[in-house]
C-alpha positions in Angstrom: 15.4 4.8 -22.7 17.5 3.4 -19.4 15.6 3.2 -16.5 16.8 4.0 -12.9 14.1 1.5 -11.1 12.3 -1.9 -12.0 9.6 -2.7 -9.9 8.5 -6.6 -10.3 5.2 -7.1 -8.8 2.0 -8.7 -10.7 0.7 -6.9 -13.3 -2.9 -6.9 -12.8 -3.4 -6.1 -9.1 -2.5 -3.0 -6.9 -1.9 -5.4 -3.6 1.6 -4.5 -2.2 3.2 -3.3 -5.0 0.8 -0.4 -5.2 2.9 1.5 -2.2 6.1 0.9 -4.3 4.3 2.5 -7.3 3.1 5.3 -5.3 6.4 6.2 -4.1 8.2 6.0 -7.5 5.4 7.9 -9.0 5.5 10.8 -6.7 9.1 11.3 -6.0 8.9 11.8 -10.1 11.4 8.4 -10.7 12.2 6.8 -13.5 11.1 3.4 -13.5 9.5 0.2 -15.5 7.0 -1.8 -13.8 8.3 -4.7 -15.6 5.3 -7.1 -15.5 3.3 -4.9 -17.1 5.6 -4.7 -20.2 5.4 -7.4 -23.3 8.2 -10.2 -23.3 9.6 -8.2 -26.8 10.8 -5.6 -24.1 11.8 -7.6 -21.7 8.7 -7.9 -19.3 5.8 -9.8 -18.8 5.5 -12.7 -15.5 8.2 -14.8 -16.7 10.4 -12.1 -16.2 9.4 -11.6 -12.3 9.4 -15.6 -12.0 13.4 -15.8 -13.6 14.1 -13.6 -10.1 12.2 -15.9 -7.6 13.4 -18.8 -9.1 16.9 -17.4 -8.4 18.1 -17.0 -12.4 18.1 -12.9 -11.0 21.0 -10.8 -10.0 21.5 -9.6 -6.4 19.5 -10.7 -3.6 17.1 -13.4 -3.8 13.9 -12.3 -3.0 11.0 -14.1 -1.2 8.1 -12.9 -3.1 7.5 -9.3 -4.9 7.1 -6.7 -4.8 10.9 -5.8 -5.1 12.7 -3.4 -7.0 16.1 -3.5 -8.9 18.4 -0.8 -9.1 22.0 -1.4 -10.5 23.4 -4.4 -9.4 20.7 -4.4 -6.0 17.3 -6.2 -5.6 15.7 -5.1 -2.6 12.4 -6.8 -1.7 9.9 -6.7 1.2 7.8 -3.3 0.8 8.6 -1.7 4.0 12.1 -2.3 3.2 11.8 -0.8 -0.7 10.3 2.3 0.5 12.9 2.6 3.6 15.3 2.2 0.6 14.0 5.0 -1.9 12.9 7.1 0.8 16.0 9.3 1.2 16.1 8.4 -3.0 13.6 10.2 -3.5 13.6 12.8 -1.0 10.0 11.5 0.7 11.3 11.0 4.1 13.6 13.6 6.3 17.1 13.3 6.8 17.7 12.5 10.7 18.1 9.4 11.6 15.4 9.3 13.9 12.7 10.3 12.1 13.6 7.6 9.5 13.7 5.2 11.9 10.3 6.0 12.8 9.0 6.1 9.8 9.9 2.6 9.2 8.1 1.9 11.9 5.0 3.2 11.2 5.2 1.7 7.9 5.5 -1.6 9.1 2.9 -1.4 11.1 0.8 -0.5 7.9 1.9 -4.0 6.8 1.1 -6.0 9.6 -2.7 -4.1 9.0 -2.3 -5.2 5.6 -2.2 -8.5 6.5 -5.0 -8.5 8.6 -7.3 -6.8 6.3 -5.8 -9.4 3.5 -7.0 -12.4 5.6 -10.3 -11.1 6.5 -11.0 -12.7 2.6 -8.7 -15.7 3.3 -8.8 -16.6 6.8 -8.0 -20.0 6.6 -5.3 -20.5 3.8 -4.4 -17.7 0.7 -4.2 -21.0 -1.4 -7.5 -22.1 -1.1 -10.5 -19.9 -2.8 -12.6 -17.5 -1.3 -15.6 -19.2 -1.5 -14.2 -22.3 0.4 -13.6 -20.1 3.5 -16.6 -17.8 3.2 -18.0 -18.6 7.0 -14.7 -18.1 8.2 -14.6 -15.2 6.5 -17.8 -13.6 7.5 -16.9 -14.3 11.5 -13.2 -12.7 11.0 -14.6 -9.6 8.9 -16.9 -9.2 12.1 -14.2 -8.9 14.6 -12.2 -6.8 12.0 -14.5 -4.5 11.1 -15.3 -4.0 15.1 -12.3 -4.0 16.7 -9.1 -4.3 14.3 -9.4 -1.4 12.2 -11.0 1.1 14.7 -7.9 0.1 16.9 -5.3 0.7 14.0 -7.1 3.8 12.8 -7.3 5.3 16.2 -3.3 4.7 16.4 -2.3 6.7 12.8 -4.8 9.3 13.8 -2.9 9.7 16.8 0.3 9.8 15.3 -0.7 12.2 13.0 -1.9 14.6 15.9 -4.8 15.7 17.0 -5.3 18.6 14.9 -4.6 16.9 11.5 -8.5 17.6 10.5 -8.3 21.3 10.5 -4.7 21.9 10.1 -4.5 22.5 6.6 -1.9 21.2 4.3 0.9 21.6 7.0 0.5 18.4 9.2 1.8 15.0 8.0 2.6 11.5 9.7 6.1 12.7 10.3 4.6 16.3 11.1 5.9 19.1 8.8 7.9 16.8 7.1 5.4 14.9 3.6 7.1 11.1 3.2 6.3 8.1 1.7 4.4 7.4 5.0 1.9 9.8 3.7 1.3 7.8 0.5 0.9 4.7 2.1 -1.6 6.3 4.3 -3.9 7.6 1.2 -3.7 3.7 -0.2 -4.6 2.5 3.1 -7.5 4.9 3.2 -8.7 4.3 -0.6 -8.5 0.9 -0.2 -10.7 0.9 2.8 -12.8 3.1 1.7 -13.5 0.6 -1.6 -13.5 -2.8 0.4 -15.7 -1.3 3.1 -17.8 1.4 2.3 -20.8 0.5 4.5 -18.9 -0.3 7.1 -15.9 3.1 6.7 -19.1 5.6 7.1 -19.9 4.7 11.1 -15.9 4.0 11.5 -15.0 7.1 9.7 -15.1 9.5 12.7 -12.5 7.6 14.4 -9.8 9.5 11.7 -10.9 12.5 10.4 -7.7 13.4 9.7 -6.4 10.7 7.8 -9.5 11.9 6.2 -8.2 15.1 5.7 -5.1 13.6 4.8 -5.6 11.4 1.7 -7.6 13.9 0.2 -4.4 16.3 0.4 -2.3 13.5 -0.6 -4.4 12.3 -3.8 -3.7 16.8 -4.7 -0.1 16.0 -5.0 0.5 17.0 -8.6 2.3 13.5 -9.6 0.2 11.8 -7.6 -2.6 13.7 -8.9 -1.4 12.8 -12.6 -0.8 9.0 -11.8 -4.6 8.2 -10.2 -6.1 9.5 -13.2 -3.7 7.8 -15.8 -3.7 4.3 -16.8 -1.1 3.3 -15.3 -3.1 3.2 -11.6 -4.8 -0.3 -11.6 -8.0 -0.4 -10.4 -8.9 -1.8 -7.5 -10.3 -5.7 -8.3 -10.9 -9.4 -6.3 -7.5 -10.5 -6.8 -5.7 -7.8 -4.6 -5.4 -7.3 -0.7 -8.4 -5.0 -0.7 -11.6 -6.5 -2.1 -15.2 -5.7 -2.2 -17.4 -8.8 -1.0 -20.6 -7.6 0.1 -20.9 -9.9 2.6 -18.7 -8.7 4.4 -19.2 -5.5 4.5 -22.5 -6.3 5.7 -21.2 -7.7 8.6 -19.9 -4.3 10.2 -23.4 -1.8 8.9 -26.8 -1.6 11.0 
């Protein structure tokens, strides 16, 4: 069977290739995530490494995720879902609500990264444990001040009324996107990284609340988070359970 997509992105992690996935799996594409396949089918690492080492067709990308489609590799993941967002039909169709959209996504990144150094504040190539004060004093200030600040700001693009107004109010307001399914990751992966810490922030955004919950409903969606094909959450992606650090943000 010919696939539409291929998503390259590690095959044991959700990190940012998890958004991508999301998006493919709920706009009902056909894809392969091709790391996750054996090498007699064409996948496995060595097939994502060919592309970064510039052996692959179309753009070269930096670092996955990215996704090839036809003759096109389109990496960065604010980019990929900007690009199979009208695809997929998961984002409007005026200009200016795409644009926005983009722009609320990549603000999601730049949180990403900050919730991905809390673990590695000092350098991603050295381990955890050889940063672990560091760690501990940045997980303070983020669990005090960065994520109640970026919270507050979704909640308040999502409107005031998002707890209690049913399953009509999105990020884009009437209008479900991928926005929407980036939210729910952002949301579950909090929710698994800081749980101690996510029950005294959690009045900050009842409605993203309220939102994941209607997202993780969404009959693909739905189907994909209880299949195997939804990687568990683990130490090796951007959101990670230490303890610790958690700690740091509960009374």
């Amino acid at each position: 069977m010919e696939h539409e997509y291929d998503l390259y992105y590690w095959p044991s992690i959700q990190g940012r290739g998890e958004f991508v996935r999301l998006i493919l799996e709920d706009g009902g594409a056909s894809y392969r995530d091709v790391a996750r396949l054996p090498a007699s089918q064409g996948g496995g690492v060595p097939a994502l490494k060919r592309f970064l080492e510039g052996d692959g067709a179309g753009g070269l990308p930096f670092a996955p995720p990215f996704v090839k489609h036809g003759d096109r590799v389109i990496a960065q993941t604010a980019n990929i879902l900007q690009y199979l967002g009208p695809r997929l039909g998961l984002v409007p169709d005026d200009e200016g609500a795409r644009v926005f959209a983009h722009q609320v996504q990549l603000t999601v990144m730049d949180f990403l990264t900050e919730i991905h150094d809390v673990h590695h504040p000092i350098a991603v190539s050295l381990y955890y444990e050889d940063q672990q004060p560091e760690a501990r004093r940045r997980a303070t200030h983020l669990l005090a001040e960065r994520i109640p600040k970026y919270l507050r700001y979704f909640e308040k693009v999502l409107g005031a009324d998002a707890a209690t107004a049913g399953r009509t109010r999105f990020m884009l307001g009437s209008s479900f996107s991928y926005v929407d399914l980036s939210m729910f990751q952002v949301v579950a992966g909090l929710e698994y990284a800081f749980p101690k810490a996510l029950v005294q922030i959690a009045p900050v955004f009842p409605g993203l609340v309220n939102l994941a919950r209607r997202v993780s409903e969404r009959p693909r969606l739905a189907a994909y988070l209880g299949s195997t094909r939804r990687i568990p959450f683990n130490q090796q992606g951007v959101f990670r359970h230490y303890p610790e650090l958690d700690a740091v943000g509960a009374t």
